[in-house]
LOKEPA-592776 format. One record per residue (C-alpha): x, y, z. Coordinates in steps of 0.5 Angstrom, whole numbers, padded with zeros to 4 digits, always signed. Each point is the difference from the previous one (the first is absolute). Last residue first. Layout:
BEGIN
XYZ...
end
This chain:
BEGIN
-0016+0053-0012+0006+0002-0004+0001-0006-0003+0007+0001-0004+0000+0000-0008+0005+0000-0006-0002+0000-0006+0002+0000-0008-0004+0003-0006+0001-0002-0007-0002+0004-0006-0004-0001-0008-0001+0005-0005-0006+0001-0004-0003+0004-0005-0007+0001-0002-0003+0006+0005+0004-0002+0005+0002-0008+0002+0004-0002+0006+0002-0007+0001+0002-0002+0007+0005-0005+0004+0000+0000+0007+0005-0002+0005-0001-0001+0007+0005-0001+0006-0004-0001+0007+0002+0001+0008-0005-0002+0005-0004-0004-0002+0003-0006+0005+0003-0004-0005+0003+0005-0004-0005+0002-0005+0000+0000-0008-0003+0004-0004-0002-0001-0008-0003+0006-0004-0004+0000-0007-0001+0007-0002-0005+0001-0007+0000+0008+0000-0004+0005-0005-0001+0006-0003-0005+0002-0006-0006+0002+0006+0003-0002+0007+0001-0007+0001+0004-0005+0004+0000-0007+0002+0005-0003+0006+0001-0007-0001+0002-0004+0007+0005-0006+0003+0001+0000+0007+0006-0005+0003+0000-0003+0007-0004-0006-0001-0004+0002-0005-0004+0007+0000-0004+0002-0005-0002+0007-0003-0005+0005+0001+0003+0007-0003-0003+0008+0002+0001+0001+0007+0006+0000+0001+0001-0007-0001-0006-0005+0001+0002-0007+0003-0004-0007-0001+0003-0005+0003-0004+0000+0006-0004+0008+0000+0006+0005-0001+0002+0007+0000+0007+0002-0002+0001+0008+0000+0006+0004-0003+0004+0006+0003+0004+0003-0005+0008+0001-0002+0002+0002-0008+0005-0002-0004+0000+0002-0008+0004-0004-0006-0001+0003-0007-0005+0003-0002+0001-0002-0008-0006-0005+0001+0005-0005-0001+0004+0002+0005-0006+0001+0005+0004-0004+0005-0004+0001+0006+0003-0001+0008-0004+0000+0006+0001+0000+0007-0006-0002+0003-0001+0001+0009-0007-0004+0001-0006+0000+0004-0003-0006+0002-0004-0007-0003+0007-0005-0001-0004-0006+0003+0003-0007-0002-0006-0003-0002-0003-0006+0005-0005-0003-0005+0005-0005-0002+0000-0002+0006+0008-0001+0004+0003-0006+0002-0002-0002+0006+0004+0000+0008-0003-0001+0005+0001+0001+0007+0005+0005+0001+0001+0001+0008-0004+0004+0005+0004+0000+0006-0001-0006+0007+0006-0004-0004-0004-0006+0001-0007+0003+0001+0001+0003-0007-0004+0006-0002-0003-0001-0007+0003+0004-0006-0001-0001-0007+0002+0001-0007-0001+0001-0007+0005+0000-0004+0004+0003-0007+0007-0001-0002+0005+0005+0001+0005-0002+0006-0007-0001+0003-0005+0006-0003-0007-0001+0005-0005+0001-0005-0006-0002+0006+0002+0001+0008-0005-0004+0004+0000+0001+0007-0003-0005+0004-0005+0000+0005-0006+0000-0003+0002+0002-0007+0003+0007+0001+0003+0003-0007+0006+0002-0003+0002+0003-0006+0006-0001-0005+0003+0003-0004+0005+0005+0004+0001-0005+0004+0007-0003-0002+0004-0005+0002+0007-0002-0001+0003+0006+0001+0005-0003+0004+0002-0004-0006+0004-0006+0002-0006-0005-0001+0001-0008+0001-0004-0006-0002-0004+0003-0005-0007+0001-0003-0004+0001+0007-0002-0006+0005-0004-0003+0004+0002-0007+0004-0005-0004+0004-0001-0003+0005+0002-0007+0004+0003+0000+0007+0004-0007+0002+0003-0001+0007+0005-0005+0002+0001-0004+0006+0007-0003+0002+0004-0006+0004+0007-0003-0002+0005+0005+0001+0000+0000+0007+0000+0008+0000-0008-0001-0003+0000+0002-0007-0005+0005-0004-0003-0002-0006-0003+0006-0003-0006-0001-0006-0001+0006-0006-0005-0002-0005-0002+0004-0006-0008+0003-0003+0000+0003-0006+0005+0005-0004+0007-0004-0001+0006+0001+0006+0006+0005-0001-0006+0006+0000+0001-0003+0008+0007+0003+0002+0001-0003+0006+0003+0004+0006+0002-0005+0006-0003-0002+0007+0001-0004+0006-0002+0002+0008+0001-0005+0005+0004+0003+0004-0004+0002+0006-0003-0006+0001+0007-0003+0000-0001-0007+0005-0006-0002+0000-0001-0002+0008-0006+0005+0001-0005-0003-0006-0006+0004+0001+0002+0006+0005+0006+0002-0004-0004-0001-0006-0003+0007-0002+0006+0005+0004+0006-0004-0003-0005-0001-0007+0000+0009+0001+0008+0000+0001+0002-0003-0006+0008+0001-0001+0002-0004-0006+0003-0006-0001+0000-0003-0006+0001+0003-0007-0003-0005-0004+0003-0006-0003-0001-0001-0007-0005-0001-0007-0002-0007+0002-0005-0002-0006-0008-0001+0002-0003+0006-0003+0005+0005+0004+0004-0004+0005+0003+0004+0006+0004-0004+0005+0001+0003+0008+0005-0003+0004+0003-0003+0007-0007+0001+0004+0001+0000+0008-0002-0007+0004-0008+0002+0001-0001+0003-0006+0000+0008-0004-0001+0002-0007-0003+0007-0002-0002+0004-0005+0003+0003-0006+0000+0001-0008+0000+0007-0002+0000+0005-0006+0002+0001-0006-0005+0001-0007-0006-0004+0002-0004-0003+0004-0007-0002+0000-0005+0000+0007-0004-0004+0004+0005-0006+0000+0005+0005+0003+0007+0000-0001+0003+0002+0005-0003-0003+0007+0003-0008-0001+0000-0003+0007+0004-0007+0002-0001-0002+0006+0004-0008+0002-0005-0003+0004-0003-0003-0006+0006-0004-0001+0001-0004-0007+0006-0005+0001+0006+0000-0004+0003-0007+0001+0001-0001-0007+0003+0007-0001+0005-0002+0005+0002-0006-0001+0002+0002-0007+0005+0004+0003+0002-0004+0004+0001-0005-0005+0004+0005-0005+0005+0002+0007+0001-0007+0000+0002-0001-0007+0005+0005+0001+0004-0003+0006+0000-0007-0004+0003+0004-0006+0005+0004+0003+0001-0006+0005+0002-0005-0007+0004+0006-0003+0004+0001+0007+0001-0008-0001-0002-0004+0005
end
């Protein structure tokens, strides 16, 4: 026979025996498959964990993940777990490896759709025909973006926060400078309190920039022969939803993070027409205005612009 013919013979052999295997794999139950993260009870999100457990009476060769139904990888496999040696040992006294028996791997959830997914692990017996698997569905609950490299990502300066019953409710939270309303409920897998739901902010949650306010200013009155003048004050922002009074004198409306109020005033013949427009960060606590005015004296006009600069205070 020629090496080719015995190349070709040898490899066909290989390709049954393969196919052998996977016809003559058998379902067994006494293989023990436990998936601990992630919870059914609980949504996932961001990056976290996929671990548990596999064990069986001639040892487990490997693990494989499949998410949705579509095989994604082996998963590191064996780790050391003590509390399934202390757990079952009295139970199945010949498994071999109870002490390592332990998998796990970061999964970055946000990758996933919102709703409910499924995580199925196959671990294989060391005879390489024989498994058992373990399916847990829940859902995913995600922010508005796969990744994050903003350590400042989120900001409470907004927000307010509330018990209802048991969970801790956090209304207006700024995450990477998008709006949510979030909640936390302690979890028995993590044995911690945990992100529990995450949804896009009410449109009743304003952004909250009551407070003191540190004003730089600068008034360009070249119109009115004045020229420029800088001056530094403290101003305050009182405020009832979306509705804001500044400085105790002007209401305007705030939407989103940008406040737009009209400013009227007068004194016998003179007279002020000022429209301003702030702008916050994210969590109110920095704000750069700019005001346009008209002013009128005893039958003349002239008109100006002012520019500002805050720092809440307080």
């Amino acid at each position: 026979m020629s090496r080719k013919s015995t190349y070709l013979t040898t490899s066909a052999s290989l390709i049954l025996a393969m196919f052998a295997t996977v016809t003559n794999a058998a379902l067994d139950t006494d293989i023990k498959v436990a998936i601990e993260e992630p919870f059914a009870e609980f949504p996932a999100t961001g990056i976290s964990s996929i671990r548990g457990w596999a064990v069986g009476p001639d040892g487990i060769a490997k693990v494989e993940l499949y998410i949705n139904g579509v095989y994604k990888k082996d998963l590191p496999f064996p780790g050391t777990r003590g509390d399934v040696y202390s757990n079952l040992h009295g139970q199945y006294p010949t498994y071999p490896d109870l002490g390592m028996s332990g998998f796990a791997t970061a999964q970055n959830f946000n990758l996933l759709d919102d709703g409910q997914n499924t995580i199925t692990v196959r671990a294989i017996s060391r005879n390489n025909v024989d498994y058992n698997e373990a399916s847990v569905t829940f859902t995913v609950d995600s922010f508005h973006f796969n990744w994050s490299g903003n350590e400042n990502a989120l900001a409470l300066g907004a927000a307010s926060f509330s018990a209802v019953g048991n969970d801790l409710r956090v209304q207006n939270a700024y995450v990477d400078n998008q709006p949510y309303d979030l909640t936390f409920r302690w979890s028995r897998g993590s044995q911690a309190p945990e992100l529990y739901a995450i949804d896009t902010a009410s449109s009743s949650s304003a952004l909250r920039v009551a407070g003191t306010w540190d004003m730089f200013s600068e008034m360009d009155a070249s119109d009115c022969g004045s020229g420029k003048e800088a001056a530094r004050q403290e101003m305050i922002f009182t405020q009832s939803g979306n509705t804001v009074n500044f400085d105790g004198e002007v209401t305007g409306a705030l939407v989103g993070s940008r406040l737009t109020l009209t400013e009227n005033y007068s004194d016998g013949g003179d007279a002020l027409v000022m429209n301003w427009v702030f702008d916050f960060n994210n969590d109110a606590t920095f704000l750069q205005g700019a005001g346009s005015w008209i002013w009128t004296s005893n039958g003349a006009t002239c008109e100006g612009s002012t520019s500002l600069l805050g720092r809440r205070i307080q």
